[in-house]
Residue frames as a rotation matrix with the C-alpha (Angstrom) as fourth column:
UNK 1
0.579 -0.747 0.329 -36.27
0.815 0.518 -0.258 -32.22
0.022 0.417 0.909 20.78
UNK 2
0.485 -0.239 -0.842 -33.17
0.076 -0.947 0.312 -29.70
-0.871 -0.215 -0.441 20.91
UNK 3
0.996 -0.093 -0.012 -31.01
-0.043 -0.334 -0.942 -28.50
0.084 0.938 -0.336 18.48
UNK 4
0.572 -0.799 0.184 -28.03
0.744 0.600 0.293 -29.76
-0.345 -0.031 0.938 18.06
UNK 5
0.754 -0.417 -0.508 -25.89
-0.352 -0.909 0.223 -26.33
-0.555 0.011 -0.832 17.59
UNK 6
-0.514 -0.792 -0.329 -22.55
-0.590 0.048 0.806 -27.72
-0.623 0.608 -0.492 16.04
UNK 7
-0.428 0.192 0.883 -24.86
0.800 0.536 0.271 -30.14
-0.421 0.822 -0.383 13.68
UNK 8
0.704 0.615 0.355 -26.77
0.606 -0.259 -0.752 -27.43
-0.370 0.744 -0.556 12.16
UNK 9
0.410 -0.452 -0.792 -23.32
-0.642 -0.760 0.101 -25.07
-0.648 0.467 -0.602 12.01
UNK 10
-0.659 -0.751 0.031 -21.52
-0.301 0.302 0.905 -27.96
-0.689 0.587 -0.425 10.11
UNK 11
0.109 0.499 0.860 -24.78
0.816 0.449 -0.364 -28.53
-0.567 0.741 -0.358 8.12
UNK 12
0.935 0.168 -0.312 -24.54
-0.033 -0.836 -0.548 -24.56
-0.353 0.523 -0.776 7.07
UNK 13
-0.094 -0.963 -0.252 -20.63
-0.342 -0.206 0.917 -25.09
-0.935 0.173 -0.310 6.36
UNK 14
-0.808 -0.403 0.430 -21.29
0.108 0.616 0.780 -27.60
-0.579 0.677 -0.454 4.17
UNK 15
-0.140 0.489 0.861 -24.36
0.943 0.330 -0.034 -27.03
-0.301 0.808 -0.507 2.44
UNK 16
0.752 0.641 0.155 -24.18
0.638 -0.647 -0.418 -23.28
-0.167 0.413 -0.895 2.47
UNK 17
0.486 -0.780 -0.393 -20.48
-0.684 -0.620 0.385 -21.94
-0.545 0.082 -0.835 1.82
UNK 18
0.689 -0.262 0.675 -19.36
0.654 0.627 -0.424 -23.52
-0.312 0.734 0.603 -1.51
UNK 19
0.800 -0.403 0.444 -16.87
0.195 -0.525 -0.828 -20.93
0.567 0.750 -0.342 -2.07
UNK 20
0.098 -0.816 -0.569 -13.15
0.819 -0.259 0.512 -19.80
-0.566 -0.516 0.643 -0.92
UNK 21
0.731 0.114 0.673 -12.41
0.529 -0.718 -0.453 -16.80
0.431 0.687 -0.585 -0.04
UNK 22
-0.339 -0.906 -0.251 -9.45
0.855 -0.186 -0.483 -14.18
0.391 -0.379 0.839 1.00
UNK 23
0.728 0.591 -0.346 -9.63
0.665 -0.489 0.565 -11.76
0.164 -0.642 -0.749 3.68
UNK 24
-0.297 -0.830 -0.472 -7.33
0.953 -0.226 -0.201 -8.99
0.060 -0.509 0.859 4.30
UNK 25
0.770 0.161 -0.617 -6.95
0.511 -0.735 0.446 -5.67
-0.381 -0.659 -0.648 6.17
UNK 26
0.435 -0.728 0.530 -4.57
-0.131 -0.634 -0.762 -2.68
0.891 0.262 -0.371 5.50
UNK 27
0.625 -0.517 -0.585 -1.74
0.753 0.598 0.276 -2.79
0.208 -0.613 0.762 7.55
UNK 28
0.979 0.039 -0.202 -0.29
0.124 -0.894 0.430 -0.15
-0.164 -0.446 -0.880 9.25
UNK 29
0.196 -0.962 -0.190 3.61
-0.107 -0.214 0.971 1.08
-0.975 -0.170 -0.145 9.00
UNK 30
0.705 -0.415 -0.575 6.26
-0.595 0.094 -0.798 0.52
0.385 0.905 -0.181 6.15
UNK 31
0.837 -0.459 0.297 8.76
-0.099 0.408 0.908 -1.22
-0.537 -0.790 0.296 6.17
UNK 32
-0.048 -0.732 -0.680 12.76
-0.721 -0.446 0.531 -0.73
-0.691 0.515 -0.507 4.42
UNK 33
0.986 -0.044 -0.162 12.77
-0.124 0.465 -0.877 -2.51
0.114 0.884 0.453 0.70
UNK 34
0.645 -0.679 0.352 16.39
0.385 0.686 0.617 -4.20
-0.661 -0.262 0.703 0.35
UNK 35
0.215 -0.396 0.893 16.48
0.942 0.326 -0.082 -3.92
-0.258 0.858 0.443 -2.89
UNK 36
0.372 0.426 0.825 15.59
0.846 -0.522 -0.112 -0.15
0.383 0.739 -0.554 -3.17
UNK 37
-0.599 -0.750 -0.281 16.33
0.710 -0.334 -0.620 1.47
0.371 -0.571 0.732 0.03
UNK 38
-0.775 0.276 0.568 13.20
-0.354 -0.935 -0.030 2.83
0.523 -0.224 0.822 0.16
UNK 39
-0.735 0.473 0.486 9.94
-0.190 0.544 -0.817 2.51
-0.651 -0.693 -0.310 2.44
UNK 40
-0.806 0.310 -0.505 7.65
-0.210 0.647 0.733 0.68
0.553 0.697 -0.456 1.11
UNK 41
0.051 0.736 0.675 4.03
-0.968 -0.129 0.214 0.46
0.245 -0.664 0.706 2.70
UNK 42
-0.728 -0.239 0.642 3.73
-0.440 0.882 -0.171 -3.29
-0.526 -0.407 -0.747 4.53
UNK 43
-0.927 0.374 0.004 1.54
0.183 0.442 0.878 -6.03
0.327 0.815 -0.478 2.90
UNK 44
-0.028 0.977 -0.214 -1.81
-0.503 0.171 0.847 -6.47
0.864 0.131 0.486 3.29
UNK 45
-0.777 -0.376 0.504 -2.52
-0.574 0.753 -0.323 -8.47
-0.258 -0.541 -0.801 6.35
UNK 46
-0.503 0.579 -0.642 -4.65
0.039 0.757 0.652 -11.99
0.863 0.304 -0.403 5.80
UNK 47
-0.461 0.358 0.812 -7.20
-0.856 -0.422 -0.299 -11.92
0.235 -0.833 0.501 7.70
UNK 48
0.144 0.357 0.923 -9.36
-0.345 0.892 -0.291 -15.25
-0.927 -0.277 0.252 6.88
UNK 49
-0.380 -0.303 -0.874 -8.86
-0.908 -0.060 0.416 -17.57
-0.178 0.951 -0.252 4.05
UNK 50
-0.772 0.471 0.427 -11.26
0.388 0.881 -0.271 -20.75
-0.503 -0.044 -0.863 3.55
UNK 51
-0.263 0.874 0.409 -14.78
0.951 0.165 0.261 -21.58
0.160 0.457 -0.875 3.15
UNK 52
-0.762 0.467 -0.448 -17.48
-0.286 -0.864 -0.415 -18.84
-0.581 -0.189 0.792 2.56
UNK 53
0.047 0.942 0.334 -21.06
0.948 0.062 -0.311 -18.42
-0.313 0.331 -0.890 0.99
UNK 54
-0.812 0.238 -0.533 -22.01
-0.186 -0.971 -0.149 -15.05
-0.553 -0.022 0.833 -1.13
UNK 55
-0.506 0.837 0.211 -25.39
0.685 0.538 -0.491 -14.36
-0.525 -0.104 -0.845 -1.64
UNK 56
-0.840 0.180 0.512 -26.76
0.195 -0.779 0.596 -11.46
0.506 0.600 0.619 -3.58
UNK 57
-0.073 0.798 -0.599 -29.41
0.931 -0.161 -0.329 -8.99
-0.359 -0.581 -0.730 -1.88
UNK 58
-0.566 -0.306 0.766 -30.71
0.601 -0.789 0.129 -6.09
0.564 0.533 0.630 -2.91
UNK 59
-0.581 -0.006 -0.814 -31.83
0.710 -0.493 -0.503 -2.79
-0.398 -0.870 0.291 -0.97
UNK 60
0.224 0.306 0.925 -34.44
0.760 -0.649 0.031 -0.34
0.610 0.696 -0.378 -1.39
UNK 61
-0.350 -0.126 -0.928 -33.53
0.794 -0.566 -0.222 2.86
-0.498 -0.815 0.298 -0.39
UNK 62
0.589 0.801 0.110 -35.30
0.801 -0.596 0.050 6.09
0.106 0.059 -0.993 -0.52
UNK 63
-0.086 -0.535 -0.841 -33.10
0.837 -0.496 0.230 9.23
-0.540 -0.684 0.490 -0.88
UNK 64
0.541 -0.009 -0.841 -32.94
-0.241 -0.960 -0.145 13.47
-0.806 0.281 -0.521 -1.95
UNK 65
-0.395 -0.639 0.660 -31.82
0.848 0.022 0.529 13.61
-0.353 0.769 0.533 -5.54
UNK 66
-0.107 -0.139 0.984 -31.45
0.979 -0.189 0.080 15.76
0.175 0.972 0.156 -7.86
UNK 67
-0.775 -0.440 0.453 -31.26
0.165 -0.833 -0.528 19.82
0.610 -0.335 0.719 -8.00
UNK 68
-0.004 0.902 0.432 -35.17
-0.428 -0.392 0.814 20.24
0.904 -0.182 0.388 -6.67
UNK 69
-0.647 -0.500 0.575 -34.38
-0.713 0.130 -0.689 17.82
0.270 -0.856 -0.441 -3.88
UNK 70
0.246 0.941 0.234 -37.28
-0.950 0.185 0.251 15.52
0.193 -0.284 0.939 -4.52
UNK 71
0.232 -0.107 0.967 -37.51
-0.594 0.771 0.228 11.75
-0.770 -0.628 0.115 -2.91
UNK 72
0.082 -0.092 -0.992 -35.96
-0.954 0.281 -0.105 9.48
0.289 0.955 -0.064 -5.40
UNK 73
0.808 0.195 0.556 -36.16
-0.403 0.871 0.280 5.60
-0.429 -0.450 0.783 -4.79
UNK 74
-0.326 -0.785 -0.527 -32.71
-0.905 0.420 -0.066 3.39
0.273 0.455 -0.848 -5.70
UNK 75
0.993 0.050 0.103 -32.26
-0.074 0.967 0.243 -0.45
-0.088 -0.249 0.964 -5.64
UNK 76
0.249 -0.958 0.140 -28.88
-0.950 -0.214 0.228 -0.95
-0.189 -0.190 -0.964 -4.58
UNK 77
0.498 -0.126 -0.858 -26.99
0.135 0.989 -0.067 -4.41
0.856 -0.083 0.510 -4.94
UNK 78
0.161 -0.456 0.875 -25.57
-0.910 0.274 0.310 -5.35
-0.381 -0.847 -0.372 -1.38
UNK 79
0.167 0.061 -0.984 -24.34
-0.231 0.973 0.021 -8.82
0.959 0.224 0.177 -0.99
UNK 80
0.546 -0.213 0.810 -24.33
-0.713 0.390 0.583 -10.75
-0.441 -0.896 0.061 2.72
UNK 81
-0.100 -0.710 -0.697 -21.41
-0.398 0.671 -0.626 -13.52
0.912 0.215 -0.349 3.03
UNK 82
0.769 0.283 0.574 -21.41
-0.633 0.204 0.747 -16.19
0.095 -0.937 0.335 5.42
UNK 83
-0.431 -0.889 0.151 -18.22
-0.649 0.189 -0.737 -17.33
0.627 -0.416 -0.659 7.33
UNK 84
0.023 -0.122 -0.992 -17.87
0.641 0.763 -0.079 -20.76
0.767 -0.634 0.096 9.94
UNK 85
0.985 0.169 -0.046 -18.27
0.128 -0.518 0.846 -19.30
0.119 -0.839 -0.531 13.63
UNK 86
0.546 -0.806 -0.228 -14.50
0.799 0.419 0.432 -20.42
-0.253 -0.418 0.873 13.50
UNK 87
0.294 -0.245 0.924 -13.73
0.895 -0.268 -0.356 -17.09
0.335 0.932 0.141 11.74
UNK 88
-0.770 -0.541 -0.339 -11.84
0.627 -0.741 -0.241 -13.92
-0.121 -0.398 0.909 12.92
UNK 89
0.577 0.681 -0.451 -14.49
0.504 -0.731 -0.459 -10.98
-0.643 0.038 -0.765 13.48
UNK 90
-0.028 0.032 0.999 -14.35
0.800 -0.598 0.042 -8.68
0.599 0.801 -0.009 10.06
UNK 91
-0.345 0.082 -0.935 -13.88
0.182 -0.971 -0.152 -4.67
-0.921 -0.223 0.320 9.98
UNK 92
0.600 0.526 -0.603 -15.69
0.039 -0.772 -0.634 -2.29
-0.799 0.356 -0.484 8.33
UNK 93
0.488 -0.731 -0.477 -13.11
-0.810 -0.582 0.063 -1.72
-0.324 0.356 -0.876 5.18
UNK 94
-0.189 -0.836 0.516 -11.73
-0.420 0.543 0.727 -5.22
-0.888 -0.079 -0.454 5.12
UNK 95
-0.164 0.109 -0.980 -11.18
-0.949 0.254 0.187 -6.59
0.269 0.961 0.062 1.20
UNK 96
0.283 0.292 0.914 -12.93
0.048 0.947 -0.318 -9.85
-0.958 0.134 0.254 0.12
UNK 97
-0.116 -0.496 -0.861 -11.58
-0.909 -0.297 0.293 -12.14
-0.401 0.816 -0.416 -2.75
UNK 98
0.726 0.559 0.401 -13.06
-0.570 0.815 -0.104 -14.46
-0.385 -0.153 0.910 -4.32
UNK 99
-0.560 -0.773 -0.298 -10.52
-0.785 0.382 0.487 -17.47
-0.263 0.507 -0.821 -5.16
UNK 100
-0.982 0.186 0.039 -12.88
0.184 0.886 0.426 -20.41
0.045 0.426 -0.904 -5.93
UNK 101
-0.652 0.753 -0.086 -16.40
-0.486 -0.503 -0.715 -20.63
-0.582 -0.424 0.694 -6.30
UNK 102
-0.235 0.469 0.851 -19.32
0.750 0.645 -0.148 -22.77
-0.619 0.603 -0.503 -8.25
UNK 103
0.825 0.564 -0.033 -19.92
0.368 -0.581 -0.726 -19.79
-0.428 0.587 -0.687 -10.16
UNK 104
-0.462 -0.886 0.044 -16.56
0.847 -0.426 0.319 -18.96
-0.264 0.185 0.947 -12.27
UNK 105
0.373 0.002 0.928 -17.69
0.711 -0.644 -0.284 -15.78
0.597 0.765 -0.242 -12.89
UNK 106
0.985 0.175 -0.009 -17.24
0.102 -0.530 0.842 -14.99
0.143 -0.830 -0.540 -9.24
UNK 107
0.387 -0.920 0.060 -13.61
0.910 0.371 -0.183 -16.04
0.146 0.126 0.981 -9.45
UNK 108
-0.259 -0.948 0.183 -12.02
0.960 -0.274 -0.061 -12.70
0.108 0.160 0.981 -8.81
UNK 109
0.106 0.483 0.869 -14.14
0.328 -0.842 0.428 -10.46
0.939 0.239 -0.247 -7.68
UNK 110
-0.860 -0.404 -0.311 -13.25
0.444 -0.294 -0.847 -8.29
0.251 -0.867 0.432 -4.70
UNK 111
0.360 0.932 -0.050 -15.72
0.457 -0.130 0.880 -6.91
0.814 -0.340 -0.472 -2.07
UNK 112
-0.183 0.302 0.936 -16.28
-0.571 -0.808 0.149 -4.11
0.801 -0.507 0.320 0.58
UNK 113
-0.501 0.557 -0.662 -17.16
0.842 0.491 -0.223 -4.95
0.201 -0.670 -0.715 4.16
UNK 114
-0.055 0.634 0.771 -19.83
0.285 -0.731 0.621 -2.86
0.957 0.254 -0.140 4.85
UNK 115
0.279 0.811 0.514 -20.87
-0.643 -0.239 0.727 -3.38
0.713 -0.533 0.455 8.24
UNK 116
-0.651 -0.433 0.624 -19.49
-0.733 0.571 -0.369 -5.19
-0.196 -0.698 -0.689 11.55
UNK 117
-0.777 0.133 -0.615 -20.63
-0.093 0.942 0.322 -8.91
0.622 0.307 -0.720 11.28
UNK 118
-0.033 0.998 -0.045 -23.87
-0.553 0.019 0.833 -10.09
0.833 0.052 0.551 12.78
UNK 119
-0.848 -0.422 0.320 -24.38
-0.503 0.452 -0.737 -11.37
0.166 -0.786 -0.595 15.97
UNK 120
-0.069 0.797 -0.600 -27.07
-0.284 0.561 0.778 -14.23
0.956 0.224 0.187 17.22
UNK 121
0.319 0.282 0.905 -28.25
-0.898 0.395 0.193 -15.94
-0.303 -0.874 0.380 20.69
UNK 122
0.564 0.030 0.825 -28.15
-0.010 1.000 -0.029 -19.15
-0.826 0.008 0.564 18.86
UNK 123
-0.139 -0.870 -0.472 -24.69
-0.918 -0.065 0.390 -18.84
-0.371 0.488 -0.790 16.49
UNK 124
0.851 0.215 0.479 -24.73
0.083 0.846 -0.526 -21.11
-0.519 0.488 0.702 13.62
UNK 125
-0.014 -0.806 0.592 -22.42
0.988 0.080 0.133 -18.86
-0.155 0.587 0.795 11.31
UNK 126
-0.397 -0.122 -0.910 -21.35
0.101 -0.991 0.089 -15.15
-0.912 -0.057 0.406 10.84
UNK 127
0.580 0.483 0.656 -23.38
0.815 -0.361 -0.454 -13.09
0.017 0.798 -0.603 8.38
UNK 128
-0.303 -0.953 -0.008 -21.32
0.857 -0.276 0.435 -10.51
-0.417 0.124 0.901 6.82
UNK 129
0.575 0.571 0.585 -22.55
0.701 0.023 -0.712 -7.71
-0.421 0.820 -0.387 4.57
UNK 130
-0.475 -0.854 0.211 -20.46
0.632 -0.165 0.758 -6.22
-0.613 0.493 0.618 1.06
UNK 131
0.658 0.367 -0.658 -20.58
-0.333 -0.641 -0.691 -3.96
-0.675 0.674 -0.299 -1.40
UNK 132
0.678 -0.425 0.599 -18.97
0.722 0.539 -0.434 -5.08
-0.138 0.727 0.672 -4.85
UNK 133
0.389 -0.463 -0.796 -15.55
-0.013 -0.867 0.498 -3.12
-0.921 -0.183 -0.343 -5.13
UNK 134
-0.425 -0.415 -0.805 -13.88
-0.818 -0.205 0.537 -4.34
-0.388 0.886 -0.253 -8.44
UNK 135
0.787 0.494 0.369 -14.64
-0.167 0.747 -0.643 -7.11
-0.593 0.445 0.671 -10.99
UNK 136
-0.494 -0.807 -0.324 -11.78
-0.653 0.097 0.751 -8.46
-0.575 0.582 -0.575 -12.96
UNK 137
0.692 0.660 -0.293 -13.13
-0.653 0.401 -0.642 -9.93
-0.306 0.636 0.708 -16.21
UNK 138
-0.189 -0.680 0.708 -12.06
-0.401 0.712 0.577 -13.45
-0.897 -0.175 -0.407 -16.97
UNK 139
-0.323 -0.098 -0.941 -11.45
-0.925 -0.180 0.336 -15.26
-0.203 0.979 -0.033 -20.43
């Protein structure tokens, strides 16, 4: 039997990316305020806005601490996000926002790319991976 490539990506859309999120990128230049007369850095550009999955993952890593220099073990949080194949390729640097999500706590939390998206032989969906940049606490 083969695999049916667009059934198993529109089974991951739908059964793994319950959330919406915003993408954007710094944007080079300025550009002249009206009101002010001065420059004024340009917006943000959007990069993707829709469906998404975030997943929590943690990392061990193994690095030199402290003044002696001895091996010190960390658990990092990381998080991996998955995007529709239909999605613009991510940069390093670009800001994630959550705007919906089954978890309201996620609701507003912004994220790091970390790392250039994942690539596959057999594309289902893009694997992302973040670092948590801010948290905005909600009431």
């Amino acid at each position: 039997m083969l695999l049916d490539q667009q059934g198993i990506a529109r089974f991951a859309q739908r059964h793994l990316m319950p959330d919406t999120v915003r993408v954007t990128r710094e944007a080079d230049g300025e550009v002249l305020d009206p009101e002010s007369g001065a420059l004024v850095p340009v917006d943000r550009l959007v990069v993707h806005s829709g469906q998404a999955g975030l997943y929590g993952h943690q990392e061990r890593i193994r690095s030199r601490g402290g003044a002696e220099g001895a091996w010190v073990h960390e658990v990092r949080p990381g998080y991996r996000m998955l995007l529709p194949l239909s999605a613009p390729e991510l940069c390093e640097g670009d800001e994630v926002r959550v705007v919906e999500a089954r978890d309201v706590q996620a609701v507003g939390r912004t994220y790091r790319v970390t790392a250039l998206p994942e690539v596959s032989s057999f594309p289902v969906l893009r694997t992302v991976w973040l670092e948590e940049h801010n948290r905005e606490a909600t009431a």
